[in-house]
C-alpha positions in Angstrom: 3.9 -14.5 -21.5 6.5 -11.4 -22.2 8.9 -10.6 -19.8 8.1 -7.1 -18.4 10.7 -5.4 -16.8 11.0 -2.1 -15.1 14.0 -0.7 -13.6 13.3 2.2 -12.3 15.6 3.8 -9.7 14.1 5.4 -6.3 15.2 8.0 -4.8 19.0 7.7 -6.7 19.1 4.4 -3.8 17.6 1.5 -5.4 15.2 -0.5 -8.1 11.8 -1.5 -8.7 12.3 -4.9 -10.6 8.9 -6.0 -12.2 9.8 -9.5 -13.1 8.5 -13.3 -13.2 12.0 -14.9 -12.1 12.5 -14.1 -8.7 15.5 -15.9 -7.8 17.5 -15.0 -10.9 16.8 -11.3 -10.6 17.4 -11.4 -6.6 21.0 -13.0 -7.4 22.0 -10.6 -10.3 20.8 -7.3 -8.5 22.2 -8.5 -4.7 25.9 -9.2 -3.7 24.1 -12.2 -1.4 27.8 -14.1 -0.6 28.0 -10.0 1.3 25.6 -11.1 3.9 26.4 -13.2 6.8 22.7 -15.1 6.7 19.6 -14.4 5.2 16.0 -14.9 7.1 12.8 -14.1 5.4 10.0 -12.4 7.0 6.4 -13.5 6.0 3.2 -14.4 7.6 1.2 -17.5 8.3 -1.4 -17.2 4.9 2.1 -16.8 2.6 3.5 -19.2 4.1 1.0 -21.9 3.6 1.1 -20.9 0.2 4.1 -20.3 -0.8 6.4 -22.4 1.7 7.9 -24.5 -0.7 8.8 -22.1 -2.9 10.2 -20.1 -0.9 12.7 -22.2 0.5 13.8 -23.2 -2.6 13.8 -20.1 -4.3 14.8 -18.1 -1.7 17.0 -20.3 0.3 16.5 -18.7 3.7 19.3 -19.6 6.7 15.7 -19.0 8.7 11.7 -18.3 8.7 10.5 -15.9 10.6 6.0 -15.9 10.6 3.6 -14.0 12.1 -0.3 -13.8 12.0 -2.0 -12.0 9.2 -3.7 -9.0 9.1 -4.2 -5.7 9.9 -5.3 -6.6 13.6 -1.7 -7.8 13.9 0.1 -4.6 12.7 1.1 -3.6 16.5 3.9 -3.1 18.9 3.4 -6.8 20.2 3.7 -8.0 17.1 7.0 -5.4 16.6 8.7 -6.9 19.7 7.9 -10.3 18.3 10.1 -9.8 15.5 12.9 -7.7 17.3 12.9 -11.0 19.5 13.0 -13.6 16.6 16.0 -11.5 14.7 17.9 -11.9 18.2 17.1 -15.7 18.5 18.8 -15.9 15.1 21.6 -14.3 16.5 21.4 -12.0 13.3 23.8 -9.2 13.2 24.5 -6.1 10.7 25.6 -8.0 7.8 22.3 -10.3 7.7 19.9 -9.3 5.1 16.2 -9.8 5.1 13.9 -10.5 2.8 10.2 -9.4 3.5 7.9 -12.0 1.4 4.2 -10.8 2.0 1.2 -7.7 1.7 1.3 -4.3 3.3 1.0 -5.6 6.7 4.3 -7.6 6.9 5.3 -5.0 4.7 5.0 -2.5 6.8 6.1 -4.3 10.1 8.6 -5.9 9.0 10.3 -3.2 7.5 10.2 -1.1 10.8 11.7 -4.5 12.7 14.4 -4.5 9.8 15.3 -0.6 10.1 15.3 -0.6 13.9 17.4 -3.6 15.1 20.4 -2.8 15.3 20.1 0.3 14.2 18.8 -0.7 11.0 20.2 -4.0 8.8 19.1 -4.7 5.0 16.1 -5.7 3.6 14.1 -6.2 0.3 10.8 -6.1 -0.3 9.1 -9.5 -2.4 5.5 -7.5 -1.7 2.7 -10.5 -2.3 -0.3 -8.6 -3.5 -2.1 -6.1 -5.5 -1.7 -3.4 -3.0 1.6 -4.1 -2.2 3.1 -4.5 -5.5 2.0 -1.3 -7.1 1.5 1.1 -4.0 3.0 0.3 -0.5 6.3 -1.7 -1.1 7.6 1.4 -2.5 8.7 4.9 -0.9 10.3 3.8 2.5 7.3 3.8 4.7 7.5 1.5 7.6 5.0 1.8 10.7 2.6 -0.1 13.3 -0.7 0.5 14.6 -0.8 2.2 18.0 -3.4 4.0 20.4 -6.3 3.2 18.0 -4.7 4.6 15.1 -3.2 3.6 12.1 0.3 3.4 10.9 1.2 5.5 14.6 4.4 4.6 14.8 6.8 4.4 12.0 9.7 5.9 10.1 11.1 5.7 6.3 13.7 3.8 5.3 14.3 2.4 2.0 15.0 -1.2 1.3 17.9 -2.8 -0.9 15.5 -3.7 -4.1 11.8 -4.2 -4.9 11.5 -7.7 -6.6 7.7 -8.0 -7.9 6.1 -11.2 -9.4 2.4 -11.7 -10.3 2.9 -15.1 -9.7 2.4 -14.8 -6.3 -1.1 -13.0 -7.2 -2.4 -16.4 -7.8 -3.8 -17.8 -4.5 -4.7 -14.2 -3.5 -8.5 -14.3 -2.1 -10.7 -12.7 -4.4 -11.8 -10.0 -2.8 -8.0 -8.9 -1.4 -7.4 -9.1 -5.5 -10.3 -6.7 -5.9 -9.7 -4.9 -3.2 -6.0 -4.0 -4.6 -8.0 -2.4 -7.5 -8.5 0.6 -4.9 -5.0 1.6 -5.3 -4.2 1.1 -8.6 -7.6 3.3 -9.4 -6.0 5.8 -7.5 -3.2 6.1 -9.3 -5.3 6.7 -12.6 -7.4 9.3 -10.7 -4.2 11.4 -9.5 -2.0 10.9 -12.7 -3.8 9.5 -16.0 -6.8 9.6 -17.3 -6.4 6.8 -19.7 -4.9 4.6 -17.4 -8.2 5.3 -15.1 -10.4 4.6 -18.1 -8.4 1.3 -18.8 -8.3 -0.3 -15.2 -12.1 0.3 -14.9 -13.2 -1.1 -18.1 -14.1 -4.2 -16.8 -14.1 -6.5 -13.5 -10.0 -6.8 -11.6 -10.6 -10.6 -11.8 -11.2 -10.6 -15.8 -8.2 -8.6 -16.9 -5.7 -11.5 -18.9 -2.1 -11.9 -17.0 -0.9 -10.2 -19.6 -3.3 -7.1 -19.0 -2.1 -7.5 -15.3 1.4 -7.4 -15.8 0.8 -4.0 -17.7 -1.5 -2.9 -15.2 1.4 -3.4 -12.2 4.1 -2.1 -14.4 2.0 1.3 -15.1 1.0 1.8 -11.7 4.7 1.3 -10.4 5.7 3.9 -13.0 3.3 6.4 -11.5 4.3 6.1 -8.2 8.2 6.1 -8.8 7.9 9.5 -11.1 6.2 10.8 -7.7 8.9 9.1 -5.5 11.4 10.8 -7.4 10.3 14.1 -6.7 9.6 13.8 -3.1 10.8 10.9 -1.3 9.6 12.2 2.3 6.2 13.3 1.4 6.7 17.2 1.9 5.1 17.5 -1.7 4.2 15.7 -4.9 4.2 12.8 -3.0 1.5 13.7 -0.8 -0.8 13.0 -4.6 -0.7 9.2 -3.3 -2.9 10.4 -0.3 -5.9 10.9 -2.8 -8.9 9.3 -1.3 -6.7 7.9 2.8 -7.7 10.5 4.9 -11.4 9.8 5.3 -10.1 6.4 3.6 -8.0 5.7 6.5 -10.6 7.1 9.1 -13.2 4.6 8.1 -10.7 1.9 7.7 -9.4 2.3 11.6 -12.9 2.7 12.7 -14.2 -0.3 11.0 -11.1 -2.3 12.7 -13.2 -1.8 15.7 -16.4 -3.4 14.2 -17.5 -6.6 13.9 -17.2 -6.0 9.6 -13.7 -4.6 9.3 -12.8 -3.5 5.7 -9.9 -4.2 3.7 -7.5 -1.5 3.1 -8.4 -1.0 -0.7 -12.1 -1.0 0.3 -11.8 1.2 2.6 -9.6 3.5 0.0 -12.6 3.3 -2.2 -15.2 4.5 0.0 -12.5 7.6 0.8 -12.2 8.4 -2.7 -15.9 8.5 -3.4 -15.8 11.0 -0.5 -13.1 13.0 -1.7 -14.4 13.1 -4.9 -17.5 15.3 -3.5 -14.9 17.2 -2.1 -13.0 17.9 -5.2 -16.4 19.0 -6.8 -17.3 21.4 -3.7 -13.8 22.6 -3.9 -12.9 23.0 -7.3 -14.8 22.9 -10.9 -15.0 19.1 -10.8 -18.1 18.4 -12.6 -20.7 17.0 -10.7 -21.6 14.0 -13.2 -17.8 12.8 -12.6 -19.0 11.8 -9.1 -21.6 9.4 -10.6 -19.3 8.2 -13.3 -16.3 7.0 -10.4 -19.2 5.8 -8.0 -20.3 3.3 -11.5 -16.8 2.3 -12.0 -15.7 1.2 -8.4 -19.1 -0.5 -8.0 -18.4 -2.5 -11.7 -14.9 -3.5 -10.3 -16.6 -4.6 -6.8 -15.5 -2.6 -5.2 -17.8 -0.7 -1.9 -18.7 3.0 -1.8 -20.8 3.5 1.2 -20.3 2.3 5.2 -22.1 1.4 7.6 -20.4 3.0 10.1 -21.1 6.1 12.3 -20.0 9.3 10.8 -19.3 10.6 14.3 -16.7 7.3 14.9 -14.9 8.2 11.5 -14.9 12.2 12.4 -13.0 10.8 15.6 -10.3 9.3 13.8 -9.6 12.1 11.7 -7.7 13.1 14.5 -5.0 10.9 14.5 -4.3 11.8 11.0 -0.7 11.8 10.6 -0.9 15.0 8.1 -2.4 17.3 11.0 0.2 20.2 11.0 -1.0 23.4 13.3 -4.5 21.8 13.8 -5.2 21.5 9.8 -5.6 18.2 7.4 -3.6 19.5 4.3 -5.8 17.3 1.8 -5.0 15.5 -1.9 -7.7 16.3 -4.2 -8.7 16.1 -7.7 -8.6 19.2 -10.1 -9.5 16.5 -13.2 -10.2 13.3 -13.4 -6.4 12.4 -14.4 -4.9 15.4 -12.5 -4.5 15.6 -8.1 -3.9 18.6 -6.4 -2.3 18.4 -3.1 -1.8 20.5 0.6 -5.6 21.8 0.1 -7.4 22.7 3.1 -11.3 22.8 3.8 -13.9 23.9 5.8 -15.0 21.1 8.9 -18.7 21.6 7.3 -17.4 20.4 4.1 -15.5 17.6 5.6 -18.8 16.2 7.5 -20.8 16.5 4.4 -18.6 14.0 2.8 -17.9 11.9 5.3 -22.2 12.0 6.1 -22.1 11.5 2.6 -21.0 7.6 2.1 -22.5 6.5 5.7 -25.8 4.5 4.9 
């Protein structure tokens, strides 16, 4: 397979490294005889996976592992890890190194910039979602109150190592459902790159295919990180299709079916999409076309779930400024549009619009 490689500076403070050597790159981009220790962060379906590796790899002074999933994303969990790094006895100089999805991602990132006032970390994001989308731009954050990603605050890591290796024991449908974001980016930012990632089924692109796939997708998302590190503007394009996205994916938390994050991302961007149309001169027909595409990649497009429950989180939406959603849209398939603003009857027609 042929090395891919991306180095591609954030916010003038560090580097997205796509990469298939892990330990080599970590050592050559990291002054690691700096730190005083060095603990990973993970949770309990990495490390049955990857425990072996990542204590010889990695070489960790400690392990630090929490339950999966999106349940887990809280302040219990938070003070869990605050507790762990004190246990360690870490102190400013330790470094930590956060192996796993957007969940420890997330979380562990917030643990990392708040003890102590904040000590280093670097991000070895484990799947789809993580490597091209969430691992990058500084967002940390925990569930709180019944909403999502409540409580956070950005700070950027040391370095972004990325491996598709680790892609290989992901479920199925969290590989498919990592699709969601990297469709996204396609849909905000290049047509071609949309038409290529939906050509066929996630799980049938080669390696090779997949390594091109992550490497474009980080691309697109560091040209938008460039511009606007703390979301005031461009950045706010990576919101296409997470506001009624993220609405249906904290209100199906409550279910007895929750949804992934990338399927719940898909569901929001067939309901944006509408909105693009009534808003702008989207055609229609485009609607039809992206519905195809995400069903062909597996992808969901309708809920189950109660309109009114998703209307109700809509108003934790982080966005809200003076009572308004400023909204990410399309303008072309290829071409996002962001800080729009809509009509509540157009907002319940698409939300109305993919509930069965």
């Amino acid at each position: 397979m042929k090395k891919i490689q991306i180095k591609s500076k954030v916010d003038n403070s560090y580097f997205v490294i796509v990469d298939h050597d892990i330990r080599t790159t970590l050592h050559k981009s990291i002054h690691i005889g700096h730190y005083s220790k060095i603990g990973v962060i993970t949770d309990k379906n990495v490390i049955k996976s990857w425990k072996s590796y990542i204590n010889k790899e990695l070489a960790p002074d400690f392990i630090i592992t929490v339950e999966p999933g999106e349940k887990h994303k809280n302040i219990n969990t938070l003070k869990f890890l605050w507790d762990s790094l004190i246990k360690e006895k870490c102190d400013k100089s330790t470094l930590l190194l956060i192996v796993g999805g957007g969940v420890i991602g997330d979380m562990a990132a917030l643990a990392a910039s708040t003890y102590l006032r904040g000590v280093d970390f670097i991000h070895i994001p484990t799947t789809i979602i993580s490597q091209v989308d969430s691992s990058m731009g500084g967002k940390t954050a925990v569930n709180f109150s019944g909403g999502k990603n409540i409580v956070g605050l950005y700070s950027q890591p040391k370095l972004v190592l990325i491996n598709s290796h680790f892609l290989s024991t992901l479920p199925d449908r969290e590989f498919v459902s990592g699709f969601a974001e990297v469709i996204k980016h396609g849909l905000i930012a290049d047509k071609n790159y949309y038409d290529f990632c939906t050509s066929q089924h996630p799980l049938k692109f080669s390696k090779k295919e997949l390594n091109e796939i992550i490497a474009r997708s980080c691309q697109i998302k560091i040209k938008i990180l460039n511009k606007d590190i703390l979301q005031q503007n461009e950045r706010k394009l990576v919101l296409f299709g997470h506001t009624i996205g993220q609405a249906i994916e904290a209100a199906s938390l409550e279910s007895s079916t929750p949804l992934l994050h990338g399927e719940a991302i898909s569901i929001g961007m067939v309901a944006e999409t509408l909105l693009s149309i009534k808003k702008f001169s989207l055609p229609s027909k485009e609607l039809a076309e992206l519905e195809k595409r995400l069903s062909k990649s597996g992808l969901p497009i309708r809920t189950n779930l109660e309109a009114k429950k998703i209307e109700k989180k809509l108003a934790f939406d982080k966005k809200i400024t003076n009572g308004e959603i400023p909204w990410t849209l399309l303008k072309d398939m290829g071409e996002g549009v962001y800080n729009v603003f809509l009509d509540r009857e157009q907002i319940i027609e698409a939300i109305r619009y993919v509930c069965l």
